[in-house]
TORVO-486117 format. One record per atom (N, C-alpha, C): residue number from 1; atom name; x, y, z. Coordinates in steps of 0.2 Angstrom, whole numbers, padded with zeros to 4 digits, always signed. Atoms other than C-alpha are relative to their C-alpha. Layout:
PT;NUM;CA;X;Y;Z
...
//
This chain:
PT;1;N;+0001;+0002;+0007
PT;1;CA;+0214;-0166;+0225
PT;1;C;-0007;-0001;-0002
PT;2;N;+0004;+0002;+0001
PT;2;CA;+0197;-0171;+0225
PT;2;C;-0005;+0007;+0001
PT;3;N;+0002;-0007;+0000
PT;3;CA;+0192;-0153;+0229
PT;3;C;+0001;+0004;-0007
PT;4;N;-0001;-0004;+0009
PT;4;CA;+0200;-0147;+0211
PT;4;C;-0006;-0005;-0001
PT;5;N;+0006;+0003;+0005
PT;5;CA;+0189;-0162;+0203
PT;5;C;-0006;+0001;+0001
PT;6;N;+0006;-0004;-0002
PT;6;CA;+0175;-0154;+0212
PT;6;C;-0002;+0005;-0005
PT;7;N;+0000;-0006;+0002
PT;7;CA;+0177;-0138;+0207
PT;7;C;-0001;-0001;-0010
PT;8;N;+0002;+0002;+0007
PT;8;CA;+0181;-0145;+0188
PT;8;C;-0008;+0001;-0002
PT;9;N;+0006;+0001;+0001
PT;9;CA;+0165;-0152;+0188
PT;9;C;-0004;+0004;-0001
PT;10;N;+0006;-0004;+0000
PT;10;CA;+0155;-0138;+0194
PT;10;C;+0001;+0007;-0007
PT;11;N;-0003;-0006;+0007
PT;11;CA;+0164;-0126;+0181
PT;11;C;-0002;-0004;-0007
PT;12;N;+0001;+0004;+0005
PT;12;CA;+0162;-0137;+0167
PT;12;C;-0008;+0000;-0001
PT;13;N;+0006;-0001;+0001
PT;13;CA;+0141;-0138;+0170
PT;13;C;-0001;+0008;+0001
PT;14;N;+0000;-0008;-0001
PT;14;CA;+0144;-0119;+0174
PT;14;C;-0002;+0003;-0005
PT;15;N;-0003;-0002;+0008
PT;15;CA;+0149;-0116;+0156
PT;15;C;-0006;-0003;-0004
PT;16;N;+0006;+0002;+0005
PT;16;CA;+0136;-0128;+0149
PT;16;C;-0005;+0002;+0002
PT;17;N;+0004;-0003;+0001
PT;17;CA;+0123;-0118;+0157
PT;17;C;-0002;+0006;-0001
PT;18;N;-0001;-0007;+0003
PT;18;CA;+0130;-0101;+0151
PT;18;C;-0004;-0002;-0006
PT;19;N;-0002;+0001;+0008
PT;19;CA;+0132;-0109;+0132
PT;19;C;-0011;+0000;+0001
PT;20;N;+0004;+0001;+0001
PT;20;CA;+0115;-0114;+0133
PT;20;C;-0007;+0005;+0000
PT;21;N;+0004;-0004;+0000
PT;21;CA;+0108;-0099;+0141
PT;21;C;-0001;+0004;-0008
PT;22;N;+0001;-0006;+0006
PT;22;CA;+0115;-0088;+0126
PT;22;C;-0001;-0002;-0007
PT;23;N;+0002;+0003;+0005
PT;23;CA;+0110;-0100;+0113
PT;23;C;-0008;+0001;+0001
PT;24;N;+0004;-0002;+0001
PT;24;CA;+0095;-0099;+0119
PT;24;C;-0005;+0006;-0001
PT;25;N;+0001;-0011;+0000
PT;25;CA;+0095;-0078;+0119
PT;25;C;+0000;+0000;-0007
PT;26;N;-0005;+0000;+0006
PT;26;CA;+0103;-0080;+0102
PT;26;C;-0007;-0003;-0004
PT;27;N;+0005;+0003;+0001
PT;27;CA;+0089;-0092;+0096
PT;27;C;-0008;+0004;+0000
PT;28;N;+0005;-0004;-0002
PT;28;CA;+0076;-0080;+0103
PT;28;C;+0000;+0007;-0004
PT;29;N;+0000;-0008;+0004
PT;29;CA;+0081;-0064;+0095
PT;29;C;+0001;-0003;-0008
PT;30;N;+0003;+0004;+0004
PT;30;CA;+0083;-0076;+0079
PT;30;C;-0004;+0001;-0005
PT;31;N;+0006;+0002;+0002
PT;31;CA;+0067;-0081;+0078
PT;31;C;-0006;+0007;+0000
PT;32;N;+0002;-0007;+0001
PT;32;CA;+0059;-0063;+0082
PT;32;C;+0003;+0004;-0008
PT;33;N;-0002;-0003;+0006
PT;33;CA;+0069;-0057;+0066
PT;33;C;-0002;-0001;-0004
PT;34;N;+0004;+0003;+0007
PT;34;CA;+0063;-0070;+0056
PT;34;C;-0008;+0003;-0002
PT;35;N;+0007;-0001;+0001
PT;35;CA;+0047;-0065;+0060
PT;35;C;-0003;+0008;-0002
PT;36;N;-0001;-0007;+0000
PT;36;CA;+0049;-0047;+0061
PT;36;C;+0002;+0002;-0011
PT;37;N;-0003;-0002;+0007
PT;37;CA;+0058;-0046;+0041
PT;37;C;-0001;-0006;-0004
PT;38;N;-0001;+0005;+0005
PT;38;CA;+0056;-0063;+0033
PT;38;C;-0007;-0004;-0001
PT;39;N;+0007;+0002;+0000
PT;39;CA;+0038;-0067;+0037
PT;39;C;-0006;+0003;-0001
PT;40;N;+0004;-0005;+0003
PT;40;CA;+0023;-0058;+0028
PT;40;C;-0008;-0002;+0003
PT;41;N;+0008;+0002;+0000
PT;41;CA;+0006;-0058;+0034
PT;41;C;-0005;+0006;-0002
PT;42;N;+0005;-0003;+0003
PT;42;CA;-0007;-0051;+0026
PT;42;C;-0007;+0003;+0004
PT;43;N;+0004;-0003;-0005
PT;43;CA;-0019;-0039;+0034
PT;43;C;-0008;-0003;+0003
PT;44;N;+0007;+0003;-0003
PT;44;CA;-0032;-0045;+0045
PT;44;C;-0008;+0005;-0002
PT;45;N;+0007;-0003;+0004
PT;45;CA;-0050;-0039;+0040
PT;45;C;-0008;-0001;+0004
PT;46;N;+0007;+0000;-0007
PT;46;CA;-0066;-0036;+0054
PT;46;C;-0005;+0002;-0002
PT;47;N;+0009;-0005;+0000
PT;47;CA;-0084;-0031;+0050
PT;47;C;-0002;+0002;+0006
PT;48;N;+0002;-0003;-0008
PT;48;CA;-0085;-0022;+0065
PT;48;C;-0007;+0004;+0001
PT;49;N;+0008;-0001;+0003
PT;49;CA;-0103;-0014;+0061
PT;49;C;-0004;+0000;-0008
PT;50;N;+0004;+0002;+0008
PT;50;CA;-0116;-0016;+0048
PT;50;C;-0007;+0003;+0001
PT;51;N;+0007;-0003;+0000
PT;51;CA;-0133;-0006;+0046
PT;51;C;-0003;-0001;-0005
PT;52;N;+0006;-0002;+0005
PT;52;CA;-0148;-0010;+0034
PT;52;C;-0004;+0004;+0001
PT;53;N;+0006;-0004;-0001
PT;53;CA;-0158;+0003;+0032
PT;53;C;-0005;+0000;-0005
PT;54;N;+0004;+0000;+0006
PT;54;CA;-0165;-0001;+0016
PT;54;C;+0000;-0007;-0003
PT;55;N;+0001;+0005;+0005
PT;55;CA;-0170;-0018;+0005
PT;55;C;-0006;-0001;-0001
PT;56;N;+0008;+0002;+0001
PT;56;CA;-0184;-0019;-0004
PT;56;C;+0002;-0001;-0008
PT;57;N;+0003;+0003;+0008
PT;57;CA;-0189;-0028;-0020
PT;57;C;-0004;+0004;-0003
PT;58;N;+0002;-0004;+0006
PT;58;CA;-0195;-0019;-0036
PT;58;C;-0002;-0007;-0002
PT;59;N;+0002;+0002;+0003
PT;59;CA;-0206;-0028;-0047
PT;59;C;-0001;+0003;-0007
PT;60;N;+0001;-0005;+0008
PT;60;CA;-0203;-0021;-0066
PT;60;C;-0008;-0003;-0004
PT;61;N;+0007;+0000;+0005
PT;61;CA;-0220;-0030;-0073
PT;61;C;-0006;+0001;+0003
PT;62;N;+0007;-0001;+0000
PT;62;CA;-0238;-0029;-0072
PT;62;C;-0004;-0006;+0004
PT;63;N;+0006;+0006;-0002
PT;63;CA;-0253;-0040;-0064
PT;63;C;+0000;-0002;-0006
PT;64;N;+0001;+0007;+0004
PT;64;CA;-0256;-0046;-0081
PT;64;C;+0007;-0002;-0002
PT;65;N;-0007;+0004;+0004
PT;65;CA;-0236;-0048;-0087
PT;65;C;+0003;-0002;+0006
PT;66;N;-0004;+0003;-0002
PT;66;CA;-0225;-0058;-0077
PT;66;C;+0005;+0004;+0001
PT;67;N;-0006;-0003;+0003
PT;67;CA;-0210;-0050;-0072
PT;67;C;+0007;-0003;-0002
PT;68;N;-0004;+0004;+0001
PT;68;CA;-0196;-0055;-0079
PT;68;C;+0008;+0005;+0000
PT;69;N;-0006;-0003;-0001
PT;69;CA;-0183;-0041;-0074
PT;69;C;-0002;+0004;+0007
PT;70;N;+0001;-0003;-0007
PT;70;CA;-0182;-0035;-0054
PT;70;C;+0005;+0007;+0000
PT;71;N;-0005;-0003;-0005
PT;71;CA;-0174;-0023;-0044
PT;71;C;+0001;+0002;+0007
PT;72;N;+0000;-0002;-0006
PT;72;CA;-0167;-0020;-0029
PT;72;C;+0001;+0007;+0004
PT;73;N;-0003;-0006;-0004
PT;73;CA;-0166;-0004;-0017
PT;73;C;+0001;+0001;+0005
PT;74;N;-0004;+0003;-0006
PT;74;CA;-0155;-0004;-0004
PT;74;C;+0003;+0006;+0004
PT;75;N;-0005;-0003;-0005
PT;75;CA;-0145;+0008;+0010
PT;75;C;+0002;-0004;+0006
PT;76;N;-0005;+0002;-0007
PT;76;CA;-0131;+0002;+0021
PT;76;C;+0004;+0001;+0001
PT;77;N;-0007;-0002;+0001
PT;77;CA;-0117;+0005;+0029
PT;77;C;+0003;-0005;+0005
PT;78;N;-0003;+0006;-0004
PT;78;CA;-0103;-0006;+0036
PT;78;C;+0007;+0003;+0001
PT;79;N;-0006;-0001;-0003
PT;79;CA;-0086;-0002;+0045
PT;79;C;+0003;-0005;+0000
PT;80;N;-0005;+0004;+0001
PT;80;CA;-0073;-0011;+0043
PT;80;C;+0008;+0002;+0002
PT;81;N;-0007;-0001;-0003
PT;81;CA;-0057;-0013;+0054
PT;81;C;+0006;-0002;-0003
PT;82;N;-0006;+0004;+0002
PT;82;CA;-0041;-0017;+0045
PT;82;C;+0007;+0002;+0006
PT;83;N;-0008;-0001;-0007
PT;83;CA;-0024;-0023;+0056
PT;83;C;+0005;-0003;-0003
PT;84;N;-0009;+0001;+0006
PT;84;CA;-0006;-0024;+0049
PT;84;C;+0004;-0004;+0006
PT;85;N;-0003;+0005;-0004
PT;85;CA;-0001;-0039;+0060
PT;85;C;+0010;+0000;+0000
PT;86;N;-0007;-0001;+0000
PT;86;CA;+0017;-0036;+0053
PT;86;C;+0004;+0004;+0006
PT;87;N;-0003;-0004;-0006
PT;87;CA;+0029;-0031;+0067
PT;87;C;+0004;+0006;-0004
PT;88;N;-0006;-0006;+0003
PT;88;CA;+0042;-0020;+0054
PT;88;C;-0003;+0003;-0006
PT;89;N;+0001;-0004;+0007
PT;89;CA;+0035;-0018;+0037
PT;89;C;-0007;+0004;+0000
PT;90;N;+0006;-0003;+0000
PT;90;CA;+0020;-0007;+0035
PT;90;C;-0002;-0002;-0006
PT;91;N;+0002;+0001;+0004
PT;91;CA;+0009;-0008;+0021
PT;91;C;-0004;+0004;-0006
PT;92;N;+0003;-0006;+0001
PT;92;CA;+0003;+0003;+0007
PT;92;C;-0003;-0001;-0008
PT;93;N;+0006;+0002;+0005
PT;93;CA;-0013;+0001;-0003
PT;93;C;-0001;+0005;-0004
PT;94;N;+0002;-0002;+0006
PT;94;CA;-0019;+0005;-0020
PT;94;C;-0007;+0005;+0002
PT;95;N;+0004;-0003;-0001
PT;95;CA;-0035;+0014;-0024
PT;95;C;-0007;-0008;+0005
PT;96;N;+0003;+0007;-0005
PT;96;CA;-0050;+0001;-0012
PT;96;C;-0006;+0001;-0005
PT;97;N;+0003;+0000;+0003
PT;97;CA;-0064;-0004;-0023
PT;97;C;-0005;-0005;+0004
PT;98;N;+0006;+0003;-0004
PT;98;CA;-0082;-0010;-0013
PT;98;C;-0005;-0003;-0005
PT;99;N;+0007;+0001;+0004
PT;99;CA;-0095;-0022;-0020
PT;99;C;-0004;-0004;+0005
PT;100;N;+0007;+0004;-0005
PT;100;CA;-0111;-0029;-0012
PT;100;C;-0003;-0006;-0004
PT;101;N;+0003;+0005;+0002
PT;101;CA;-0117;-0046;-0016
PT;101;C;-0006;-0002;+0003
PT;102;N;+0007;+0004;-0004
PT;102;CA;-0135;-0055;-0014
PT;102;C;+0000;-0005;-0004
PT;103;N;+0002;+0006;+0004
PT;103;CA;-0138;-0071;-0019
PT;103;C;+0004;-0003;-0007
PT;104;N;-0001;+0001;+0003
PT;104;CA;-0124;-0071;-0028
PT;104;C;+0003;+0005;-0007
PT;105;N;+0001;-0002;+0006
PT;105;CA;-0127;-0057;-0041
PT;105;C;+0004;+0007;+0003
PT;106;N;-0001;-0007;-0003
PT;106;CA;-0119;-0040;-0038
PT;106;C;-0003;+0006;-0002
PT;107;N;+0005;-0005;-0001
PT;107;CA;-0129;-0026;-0033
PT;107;C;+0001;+0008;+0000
PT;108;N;-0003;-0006;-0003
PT;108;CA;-0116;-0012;-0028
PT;108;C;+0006;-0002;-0004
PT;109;N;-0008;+0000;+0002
PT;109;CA;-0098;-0008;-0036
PT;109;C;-0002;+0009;-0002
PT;110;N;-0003;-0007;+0000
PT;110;CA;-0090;+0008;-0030
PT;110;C;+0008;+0001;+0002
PT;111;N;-0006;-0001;-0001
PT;111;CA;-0073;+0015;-0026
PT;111;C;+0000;+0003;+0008
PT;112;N;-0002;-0001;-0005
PT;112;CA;-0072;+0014;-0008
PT;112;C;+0005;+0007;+0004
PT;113;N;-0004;-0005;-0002
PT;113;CA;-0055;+0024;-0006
PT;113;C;+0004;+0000;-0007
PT;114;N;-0002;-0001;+0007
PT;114;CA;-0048;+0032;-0023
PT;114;C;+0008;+0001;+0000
PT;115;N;-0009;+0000;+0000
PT;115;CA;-0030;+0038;-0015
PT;115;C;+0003;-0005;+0003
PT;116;N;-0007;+0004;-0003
PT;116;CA;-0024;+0022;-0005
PT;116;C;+0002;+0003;+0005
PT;117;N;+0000;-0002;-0008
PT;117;CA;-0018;+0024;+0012
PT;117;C;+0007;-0003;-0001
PT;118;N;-0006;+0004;-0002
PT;118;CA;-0001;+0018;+0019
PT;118;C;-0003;-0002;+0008
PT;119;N;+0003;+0001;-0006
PT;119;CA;-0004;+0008;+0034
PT;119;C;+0006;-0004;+0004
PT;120;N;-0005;+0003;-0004
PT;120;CA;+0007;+0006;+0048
PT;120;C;+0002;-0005;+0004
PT;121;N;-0001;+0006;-0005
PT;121;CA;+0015;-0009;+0057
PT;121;C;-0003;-0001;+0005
PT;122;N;+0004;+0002;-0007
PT;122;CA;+0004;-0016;+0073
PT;122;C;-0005;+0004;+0000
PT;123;N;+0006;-0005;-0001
PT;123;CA;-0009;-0002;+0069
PT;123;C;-0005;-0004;-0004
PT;124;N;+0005;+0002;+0001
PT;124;CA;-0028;-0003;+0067
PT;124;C;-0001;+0005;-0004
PT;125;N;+0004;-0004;+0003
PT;125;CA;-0037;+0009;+0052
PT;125;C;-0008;-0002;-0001
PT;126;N;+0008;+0001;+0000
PT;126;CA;-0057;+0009;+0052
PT;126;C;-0003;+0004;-0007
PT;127;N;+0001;-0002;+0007
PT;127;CA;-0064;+0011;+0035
PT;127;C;-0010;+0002;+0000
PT;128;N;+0008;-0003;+0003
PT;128;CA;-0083;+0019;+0033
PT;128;C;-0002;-0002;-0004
PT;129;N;+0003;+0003;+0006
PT;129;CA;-0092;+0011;+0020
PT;129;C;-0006;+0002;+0000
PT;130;N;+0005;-0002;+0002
PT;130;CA;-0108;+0018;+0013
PT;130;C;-0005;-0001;-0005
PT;131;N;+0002;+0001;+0005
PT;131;CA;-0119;+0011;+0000
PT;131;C;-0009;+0001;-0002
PT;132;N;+0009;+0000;+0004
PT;132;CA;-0138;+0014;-0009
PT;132;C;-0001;+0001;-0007
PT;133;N;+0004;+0001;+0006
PT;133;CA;-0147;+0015;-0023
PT;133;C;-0004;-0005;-0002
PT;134;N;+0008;+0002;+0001
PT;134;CA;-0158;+0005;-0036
PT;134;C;+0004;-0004;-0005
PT;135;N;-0002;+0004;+0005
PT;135;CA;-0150;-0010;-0045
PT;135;C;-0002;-0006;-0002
PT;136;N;+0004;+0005;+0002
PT;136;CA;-0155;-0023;-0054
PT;136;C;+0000;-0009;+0000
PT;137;N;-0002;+0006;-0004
PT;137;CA;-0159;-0042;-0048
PT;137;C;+0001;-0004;-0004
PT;138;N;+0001;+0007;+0004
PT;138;CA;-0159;-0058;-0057
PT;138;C;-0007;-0003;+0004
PT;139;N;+0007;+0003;-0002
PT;139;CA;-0175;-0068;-0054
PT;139;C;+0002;-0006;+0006
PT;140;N;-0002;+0006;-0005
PT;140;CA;-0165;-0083;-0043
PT;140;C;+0000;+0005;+0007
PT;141;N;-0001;-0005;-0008
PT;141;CA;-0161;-0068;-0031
PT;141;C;-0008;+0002;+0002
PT;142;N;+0005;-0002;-0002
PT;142;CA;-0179;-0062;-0031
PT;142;C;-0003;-0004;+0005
PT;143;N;+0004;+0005;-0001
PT;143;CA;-0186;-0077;-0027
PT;143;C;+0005;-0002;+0011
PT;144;N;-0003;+0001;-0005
PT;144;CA;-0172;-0080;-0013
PT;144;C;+0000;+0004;+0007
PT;145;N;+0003;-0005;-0002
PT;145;CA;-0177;-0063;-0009
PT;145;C;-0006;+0001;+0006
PT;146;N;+0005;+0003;-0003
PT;146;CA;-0193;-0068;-0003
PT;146;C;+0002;-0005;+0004
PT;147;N;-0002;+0008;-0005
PT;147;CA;-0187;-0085;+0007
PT;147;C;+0004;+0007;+0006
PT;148;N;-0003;-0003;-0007
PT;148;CA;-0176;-0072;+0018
PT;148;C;-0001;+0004;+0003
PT;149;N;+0006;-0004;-0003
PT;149;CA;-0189;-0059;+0019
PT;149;C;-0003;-0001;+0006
PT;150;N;+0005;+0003;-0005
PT;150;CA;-0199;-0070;+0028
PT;150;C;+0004;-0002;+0007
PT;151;N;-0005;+0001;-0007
PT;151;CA;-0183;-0073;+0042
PT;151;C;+0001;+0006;+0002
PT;152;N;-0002;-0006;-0002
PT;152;CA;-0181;-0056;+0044
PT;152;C;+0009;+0003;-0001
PT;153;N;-0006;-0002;+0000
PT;153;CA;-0164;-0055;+0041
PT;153;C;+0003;-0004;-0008
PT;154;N;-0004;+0003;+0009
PT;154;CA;-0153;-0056;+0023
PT;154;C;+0008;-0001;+0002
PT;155;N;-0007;+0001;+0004
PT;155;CA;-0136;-0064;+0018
PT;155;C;+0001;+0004;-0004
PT;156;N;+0000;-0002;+0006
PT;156;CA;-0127;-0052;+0010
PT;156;C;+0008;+0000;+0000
PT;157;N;-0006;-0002;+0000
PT;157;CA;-0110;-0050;+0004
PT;157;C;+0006;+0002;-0003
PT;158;N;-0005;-0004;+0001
PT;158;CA;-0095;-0038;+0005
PT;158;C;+0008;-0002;-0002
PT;159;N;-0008;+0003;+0001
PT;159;CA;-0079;-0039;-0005
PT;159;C;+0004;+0007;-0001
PT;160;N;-0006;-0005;+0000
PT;160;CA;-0065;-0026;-0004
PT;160;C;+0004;-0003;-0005
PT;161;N;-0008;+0003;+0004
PT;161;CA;-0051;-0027;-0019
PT;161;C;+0005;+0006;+0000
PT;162;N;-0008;-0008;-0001
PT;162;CA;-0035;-0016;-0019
PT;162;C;+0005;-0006;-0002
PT;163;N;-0007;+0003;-0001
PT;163;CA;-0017;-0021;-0021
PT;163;C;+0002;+0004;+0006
PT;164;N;-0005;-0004;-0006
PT;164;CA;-0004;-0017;-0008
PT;164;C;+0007;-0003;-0003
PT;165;N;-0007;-0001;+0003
PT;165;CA;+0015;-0018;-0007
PT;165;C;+0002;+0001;+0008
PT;166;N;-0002;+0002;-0008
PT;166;CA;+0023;-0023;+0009
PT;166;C;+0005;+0008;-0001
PT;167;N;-0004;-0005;+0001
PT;167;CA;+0035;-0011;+0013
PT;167;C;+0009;-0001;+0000
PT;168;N;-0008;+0003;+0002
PT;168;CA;+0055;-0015;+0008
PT;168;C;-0001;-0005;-0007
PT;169;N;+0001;+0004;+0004
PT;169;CA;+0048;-0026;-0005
PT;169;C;-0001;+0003;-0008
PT;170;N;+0002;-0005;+0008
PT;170;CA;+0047;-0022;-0026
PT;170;C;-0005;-0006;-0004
PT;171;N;+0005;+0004;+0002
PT;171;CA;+0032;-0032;-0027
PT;171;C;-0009;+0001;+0003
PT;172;N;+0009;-0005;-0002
PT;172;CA;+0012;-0027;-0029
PT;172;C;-0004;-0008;+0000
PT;173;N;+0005;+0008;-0002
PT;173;CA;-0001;-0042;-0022
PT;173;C;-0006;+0003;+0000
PT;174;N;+0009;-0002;-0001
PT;174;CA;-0019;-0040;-0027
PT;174;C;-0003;-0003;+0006
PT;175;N;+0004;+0001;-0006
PT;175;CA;-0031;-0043;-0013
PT;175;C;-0007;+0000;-0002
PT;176;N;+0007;-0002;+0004
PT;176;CA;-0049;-0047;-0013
PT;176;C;-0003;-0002;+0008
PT;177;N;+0003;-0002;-0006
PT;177;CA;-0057;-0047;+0006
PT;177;C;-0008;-0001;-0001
PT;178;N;+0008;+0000;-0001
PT;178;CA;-0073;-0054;+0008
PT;178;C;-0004;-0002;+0007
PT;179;N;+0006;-0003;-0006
PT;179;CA;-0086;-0050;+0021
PT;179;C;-0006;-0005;+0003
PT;180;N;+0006;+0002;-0002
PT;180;CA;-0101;-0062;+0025
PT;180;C;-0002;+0004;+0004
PT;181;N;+0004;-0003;-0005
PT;181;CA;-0115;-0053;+0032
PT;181;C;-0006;+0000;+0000
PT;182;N;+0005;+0000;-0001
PT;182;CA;-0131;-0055;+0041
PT;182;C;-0002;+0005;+0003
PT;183;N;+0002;-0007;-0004
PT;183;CA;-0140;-0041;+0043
PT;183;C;-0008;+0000;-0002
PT;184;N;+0006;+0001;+0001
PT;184;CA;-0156;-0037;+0047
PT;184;C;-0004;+0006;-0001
PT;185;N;+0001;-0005;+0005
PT;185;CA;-0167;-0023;+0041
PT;185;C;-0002;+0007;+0006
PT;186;N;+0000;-0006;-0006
PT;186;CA;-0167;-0007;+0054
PT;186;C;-0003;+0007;-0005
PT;187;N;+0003;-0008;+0002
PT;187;CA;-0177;+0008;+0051
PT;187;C;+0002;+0005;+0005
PT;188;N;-0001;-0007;-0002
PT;188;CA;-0173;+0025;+0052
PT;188;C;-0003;+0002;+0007
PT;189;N;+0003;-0002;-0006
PT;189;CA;-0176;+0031;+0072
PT;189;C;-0001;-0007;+0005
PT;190;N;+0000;+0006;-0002
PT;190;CA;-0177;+0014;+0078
PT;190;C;+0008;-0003;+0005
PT;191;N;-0008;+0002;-0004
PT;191;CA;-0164;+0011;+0093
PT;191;C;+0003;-0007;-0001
PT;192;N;-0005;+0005;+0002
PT;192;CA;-0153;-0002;+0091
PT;192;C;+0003;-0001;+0008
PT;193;N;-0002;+0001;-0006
PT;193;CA;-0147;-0013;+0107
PT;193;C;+0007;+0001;+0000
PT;194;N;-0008;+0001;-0001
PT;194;CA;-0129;-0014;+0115
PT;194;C;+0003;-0006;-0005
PT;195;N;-0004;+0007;+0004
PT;195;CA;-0119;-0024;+0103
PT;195;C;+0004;-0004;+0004
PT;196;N;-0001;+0005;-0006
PT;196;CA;-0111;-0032;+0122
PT;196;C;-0005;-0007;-0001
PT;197;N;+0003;+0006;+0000
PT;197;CA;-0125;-0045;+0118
PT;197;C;-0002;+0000;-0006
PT;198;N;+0002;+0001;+0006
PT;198;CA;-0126;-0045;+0100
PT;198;C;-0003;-0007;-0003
PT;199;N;+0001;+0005;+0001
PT;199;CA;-0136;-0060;+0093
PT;199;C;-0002;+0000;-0008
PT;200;N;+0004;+0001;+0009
PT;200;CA;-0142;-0068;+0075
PT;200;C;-0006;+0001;+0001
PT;201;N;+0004;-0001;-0002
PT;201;CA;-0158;-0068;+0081
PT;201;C;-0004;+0003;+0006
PT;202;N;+0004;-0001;-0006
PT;202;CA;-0172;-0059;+0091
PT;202;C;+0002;+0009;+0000
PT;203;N;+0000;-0009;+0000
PT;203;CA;-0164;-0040;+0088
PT;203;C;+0004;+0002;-0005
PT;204;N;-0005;-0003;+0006
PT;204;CA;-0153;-0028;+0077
PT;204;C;+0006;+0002;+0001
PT;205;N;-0006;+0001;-0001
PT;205;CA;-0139;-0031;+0082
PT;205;C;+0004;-0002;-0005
PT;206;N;-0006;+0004;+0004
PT;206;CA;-0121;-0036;+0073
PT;206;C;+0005;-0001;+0004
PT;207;N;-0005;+0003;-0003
PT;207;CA;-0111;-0046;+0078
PT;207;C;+0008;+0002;-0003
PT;208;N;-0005;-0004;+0005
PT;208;CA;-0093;-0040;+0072
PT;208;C;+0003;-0006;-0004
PT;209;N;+0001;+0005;+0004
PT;209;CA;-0089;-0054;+0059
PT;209;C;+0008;+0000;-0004
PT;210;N;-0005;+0001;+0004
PT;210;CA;-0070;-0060;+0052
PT;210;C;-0002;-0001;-0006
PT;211;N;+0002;+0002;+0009
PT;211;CA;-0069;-0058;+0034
PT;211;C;+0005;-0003;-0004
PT;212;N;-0004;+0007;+0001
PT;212;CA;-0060;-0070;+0026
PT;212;C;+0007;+0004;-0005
PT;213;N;-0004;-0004;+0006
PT;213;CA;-0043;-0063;+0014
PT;213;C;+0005;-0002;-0004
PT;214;N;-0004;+0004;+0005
PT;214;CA;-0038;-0069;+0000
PT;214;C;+0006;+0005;-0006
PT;215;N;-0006;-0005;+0003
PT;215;CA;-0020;-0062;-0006
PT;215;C;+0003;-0005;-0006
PT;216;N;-0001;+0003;+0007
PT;216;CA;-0016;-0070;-0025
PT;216;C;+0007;+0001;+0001
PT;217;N;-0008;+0002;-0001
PT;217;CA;+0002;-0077;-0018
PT;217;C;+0001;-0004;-0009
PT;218;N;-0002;+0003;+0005
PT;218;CA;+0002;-0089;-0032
PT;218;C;-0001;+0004;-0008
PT;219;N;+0003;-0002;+0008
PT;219;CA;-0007;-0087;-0049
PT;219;C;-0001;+0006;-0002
PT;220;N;-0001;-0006;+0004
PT;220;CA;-0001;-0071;-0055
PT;220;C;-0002;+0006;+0007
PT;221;N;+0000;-0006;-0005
PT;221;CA;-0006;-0060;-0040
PT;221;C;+0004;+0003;+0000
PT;222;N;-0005;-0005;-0002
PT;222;CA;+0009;-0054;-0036
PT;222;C;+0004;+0002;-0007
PT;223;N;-0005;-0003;+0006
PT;223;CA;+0021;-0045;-0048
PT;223;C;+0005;+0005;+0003
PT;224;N;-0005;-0005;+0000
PT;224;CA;+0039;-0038;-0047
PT;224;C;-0003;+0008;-0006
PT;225;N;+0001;-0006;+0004
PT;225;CA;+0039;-0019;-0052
PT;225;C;+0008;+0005;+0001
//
């Protein structure tokens, strides 16, 4: 008798560490789906190089006039890693539009990428970015101009806008992708160290730099289509 009551026993916790295992499996695939189909993340955003090869201040007045309109003239170029963290859905952007800030004032707006891309699940895309010309500064920037001359290196910074459109969903999410970047001014022919020890100062290096990404969930960003 005491040998069945055994046996009971051990059948009985048997069973509760079947149930539990496959609650636990059950649980597990679950939580993967939720994550996989119910949960949205927005694309990650990397400054993965960055070159100046140009900034210099323009002085529109005279020795005797003051000037009271600048300009800046600039070449640079920055890469930029986008990664679709999403396990299932992919994502597929609008046209990309790039602008350059200093101090504040913006110096560049161009059209990055005109057609939009579709960008696959768990995948990286590296985006080329190219900018120069001769645009015109505000006098706070001039002067702030000067203060960061003197460090060798300038704040400047990069914002990406587009919309996207997850993939299974009937909804378009503006996006605006900003950059912060310290770069310092590298001349044409001038080697540049290994970026394995990239620092803020002492060389012309870049560090590769997360950019911050802000996707307009609430106030009107998003919209069914």
């Amino acid at each position: 008798m005491g040998f069945w009551e055994k046996c009971d026993r051990e059948c009985t916790w048997n069973k509760i560490c079947c149930w539990v295992w496959a609650m636990g499996i059950c649980g597990g695939v679950l939580a993967v789906l939720v994550v996989a189909f119910a949960v949205l993340f927005p694309p990650m955003v990397i400054a993965e190089d960055a070159v100046l090869q140009r900034f210099d201040l323009i002085m529109a007045g005279t020795s005797t006039q003051p000037a009271e309109n600048w300009s800046i003239s600039y070449n640079a170029t920055v890469t930029l890693a986008l990664l679709n963290l999403n396990i299932y859905r992919g994502i597929s952007y609008g046209p990309l539009e790039a602008s350059f800030f200093f101090n504040g004032s913006r110096f560049h707006r161009s059209i990055a990428m005109a057609a939009g891309f579709y960008h696959k699940p768990r995948k990286m895309v590296r985006l080329p970015l190219t900018v120069g010309g001769v645009d015109s500064l505000a006098a706070s920037g001039a002067l702030e101009f000067e203060a960061e001359n003197k460090t060798g290196g300038f704040g400047l910074e990069l914002r990406l806008e587009t919309v996207m459109r997850y993939k299974g969903l009937n909804r378009v999410c503006a996006v605006v992708v900003i950059c912060p970047l310290k770069l310092q001014l590298v001349h044409p022919g001038v080697p540049r160290n290994a970026t394995d020890n990239c620092s803020e100062n002492g060389d012309h290096n870049f560090c590769p730099t997360r950019c911050y990404n802000l996707v307009e969930e609430g106030g009107g960003g998003c919209t069914r289509v």
